[in-house]
N, C-alpha and C positions, 0 to 999 in steps of 0.2 A: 504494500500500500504506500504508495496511490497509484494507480495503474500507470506503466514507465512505459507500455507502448504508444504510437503514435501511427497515425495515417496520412496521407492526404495525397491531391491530383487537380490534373487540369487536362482541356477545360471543368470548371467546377459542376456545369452541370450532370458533368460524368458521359457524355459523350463528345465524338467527333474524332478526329484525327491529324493533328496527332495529337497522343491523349498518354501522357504521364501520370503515373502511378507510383510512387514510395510507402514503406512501412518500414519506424523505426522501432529497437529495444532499448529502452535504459537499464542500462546497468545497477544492480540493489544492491544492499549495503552503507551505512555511515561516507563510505567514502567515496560516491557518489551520490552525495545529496541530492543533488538538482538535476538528477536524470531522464525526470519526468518531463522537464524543461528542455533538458538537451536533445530529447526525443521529439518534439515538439518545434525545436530549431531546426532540426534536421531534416524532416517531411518539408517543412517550408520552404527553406533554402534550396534544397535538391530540385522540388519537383520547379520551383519557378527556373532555375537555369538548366534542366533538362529540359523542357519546355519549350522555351527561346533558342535553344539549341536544337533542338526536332523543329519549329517553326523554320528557321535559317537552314537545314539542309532538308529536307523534306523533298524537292525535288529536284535534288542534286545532280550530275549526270556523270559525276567520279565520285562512286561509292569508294574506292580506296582511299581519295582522301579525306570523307567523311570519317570512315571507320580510323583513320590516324590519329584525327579531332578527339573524336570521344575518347580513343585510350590514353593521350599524351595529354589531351587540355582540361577535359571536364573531370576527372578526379583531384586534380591542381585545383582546380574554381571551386568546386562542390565543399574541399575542407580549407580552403579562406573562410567561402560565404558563411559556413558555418559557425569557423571560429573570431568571426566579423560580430555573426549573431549574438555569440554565446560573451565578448567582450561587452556588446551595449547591453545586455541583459545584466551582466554585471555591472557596469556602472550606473544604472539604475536601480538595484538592488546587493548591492556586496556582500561579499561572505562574512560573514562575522567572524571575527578572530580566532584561532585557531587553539590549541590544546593550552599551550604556555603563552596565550594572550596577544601573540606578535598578529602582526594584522598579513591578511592574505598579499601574494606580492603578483599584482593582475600583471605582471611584464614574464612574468614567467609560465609559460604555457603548461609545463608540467604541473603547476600548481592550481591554475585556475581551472584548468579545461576538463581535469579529472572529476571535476565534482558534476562534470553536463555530461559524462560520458554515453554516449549511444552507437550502436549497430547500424545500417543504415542498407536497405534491399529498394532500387528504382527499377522500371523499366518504363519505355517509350515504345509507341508503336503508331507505326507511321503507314503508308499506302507503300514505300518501298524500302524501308527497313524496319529490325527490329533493333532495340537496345536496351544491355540489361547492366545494370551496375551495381555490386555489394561490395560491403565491408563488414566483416563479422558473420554472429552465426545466422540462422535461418533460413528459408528453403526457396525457391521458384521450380515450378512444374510446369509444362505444357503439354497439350493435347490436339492432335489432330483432328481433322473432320473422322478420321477412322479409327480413332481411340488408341490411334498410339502416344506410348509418354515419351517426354523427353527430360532429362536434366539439364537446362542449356546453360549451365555456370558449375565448373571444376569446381571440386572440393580443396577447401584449404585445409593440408593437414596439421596444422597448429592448433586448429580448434577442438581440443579434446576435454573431454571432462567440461567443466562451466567458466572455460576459458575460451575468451574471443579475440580478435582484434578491436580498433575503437578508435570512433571517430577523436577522442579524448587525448591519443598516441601523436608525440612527435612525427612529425612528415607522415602522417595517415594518409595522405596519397598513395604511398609503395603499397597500401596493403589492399590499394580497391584490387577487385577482380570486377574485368570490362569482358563482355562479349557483345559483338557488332554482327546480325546477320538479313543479309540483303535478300528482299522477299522476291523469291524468283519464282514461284507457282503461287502459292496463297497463305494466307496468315494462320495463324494456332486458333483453332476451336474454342479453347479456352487457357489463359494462363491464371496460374494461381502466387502467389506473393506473401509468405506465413514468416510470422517471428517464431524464432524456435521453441515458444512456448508449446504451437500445433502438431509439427512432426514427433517433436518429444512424448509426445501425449500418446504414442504408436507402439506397440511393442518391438516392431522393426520396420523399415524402412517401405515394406510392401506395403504395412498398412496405410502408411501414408499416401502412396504411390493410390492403392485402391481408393482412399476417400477422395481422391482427383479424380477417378473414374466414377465414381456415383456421384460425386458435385456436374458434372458436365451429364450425365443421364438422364438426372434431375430437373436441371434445366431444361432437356430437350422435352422429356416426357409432362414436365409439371409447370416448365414457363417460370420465369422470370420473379415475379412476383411471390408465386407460392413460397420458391426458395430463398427470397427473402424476408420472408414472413418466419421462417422456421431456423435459417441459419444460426441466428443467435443463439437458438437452444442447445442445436448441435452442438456449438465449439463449446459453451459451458460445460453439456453432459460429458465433451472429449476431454476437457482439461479436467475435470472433476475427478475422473478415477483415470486420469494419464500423470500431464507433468505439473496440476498446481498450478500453471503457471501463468502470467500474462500471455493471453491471444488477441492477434491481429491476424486477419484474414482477407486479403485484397482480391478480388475476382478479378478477370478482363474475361467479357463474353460477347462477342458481335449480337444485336436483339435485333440486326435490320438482313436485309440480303446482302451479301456480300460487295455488289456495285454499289450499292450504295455506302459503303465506306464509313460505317457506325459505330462505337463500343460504349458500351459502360459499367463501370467497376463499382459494385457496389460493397461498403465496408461495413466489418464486424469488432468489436472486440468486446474479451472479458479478462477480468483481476490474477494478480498474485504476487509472485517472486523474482529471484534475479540470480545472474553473476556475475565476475570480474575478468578485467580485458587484460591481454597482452600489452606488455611493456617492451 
């Protein structure tokens, strides 16, 4: 407590193209106080410059130097804006002096940033690419019109046990992981965007993979609405007797025909816990 996930997208009304999606984790613990906040700067700040960045190539005609952009410039921009955010957030509100009374020292990043510290899962989807961008734990799935899954972002194997990377980490650029891919037949059926509160919640890794396959069946069979009428119970009843833990849940599901060029994400979450990031 207080719930340290965070969400957010654009355009706000949750469709169009191109249409960006982030979900953050804050990090729990005393020593990240303010990571409910930091989680919260971090949805902000991502989706608006993934965004403007999807707007500015969107109908590029050298996807290689698009996909350059994203890996080389937007994990640089993405943890300024943030740690841009998380300075004016503190000088409107400062930490309050520390154990033996010395006041916090905001010039020093390892000192300030750790207390906003968050995880950070974007993706963008555009009419001819797609873009996915994390830092930390949590998951992305997608689904074809045929129900096949995919994992489109490598595992980083540093994250074990309830240790992550963090937006909170000196030069937290090295740690994004970027994938760029150029839509050469047609877009994902459905992509999904979970804080690892959801996957954890799984006994292995199938189960996770399956509840992507019944969230997109669901849809197809029960439409839009129904599944958002009931999702919220879902992820509570998952995380209840899973991992405890804060869930965030981002959908991406086309609701129009395809030419017409439509998505909308609609979000969930519920309550818990947390862990600590790599240094």
């Amino acid at each position: 407590m207080p719930n340290q996930d965070a969400i957010g997208w654009l355009p706000q009304s949750g469709s169009g193209s191109p249409l960006v999606v982030s979900v953050s984790d804050g990090h729990g613990g005393s020593r990240y106080s303010r990571s409910d906040v930091g989680a919260r700067l971090a949805v902000k700040t991502s989706t608006r410059l993934i965004h403007s960045f999807a707007v500015r190539h969107k109908d590029s005609a050298n996807l290689s130097l698009t996909k350059r952009a994203a890996e080389e410039w937007l994990p640089r921009a993405v943890s300024r804006a943030w740690l841009d955010a998380v300075k004016e957030h503190l000088n409107q509100s400062p930490l309050p002096d520390d154990a033996n009374g010395a006041p916090a020292d905001r010039n020093d990043q390892e000192d300030y940033a750790i207390s906003y510290g968050a995880t950070l899962i974007a993706t963008a989807v555009t009419n001819t690419f797609l873009l996915f961008l994390q830092i930390g734990d949590g998951d992305i799935l997608t689904l074809s019109d045929a129900f096949e899954l995919t994992r489109p972002m490598h595992k980083d194997e540093r994250l074990l046990a309830n240790e992550t990377t963090s937006l909170c980490t000196v030069d937290a650029w090295r740690d994004f992981r970027v994938v760029f891919q150029p839509i050469t037949k047609s877009r994902p059926a459905l992509i999904l965007l979970a804080t690892d509160g959801y996957p954890n919640s799984f006994r292995d890794e199938s189960g996770f993979q399956q509840a992507g396959l019944d969230i997109l069946k669901a849809l197809r069979a029960e439409g839009v609405s129904r599944v958002r009428n009931s999702l919220e119970g879902w992820l509570k009843d998952t995380t209840r007797v899973g991992s405890g833990d804060d869930v965030t849940l981002g959908i991406l599901y086309p609701t129009r025909a395809p030419s017409q060029k439509k998505r909308r994400v609609r979000p969930h979450q519920t309550k818990s816990s947390r862990r600590e990031s790599i240094s």
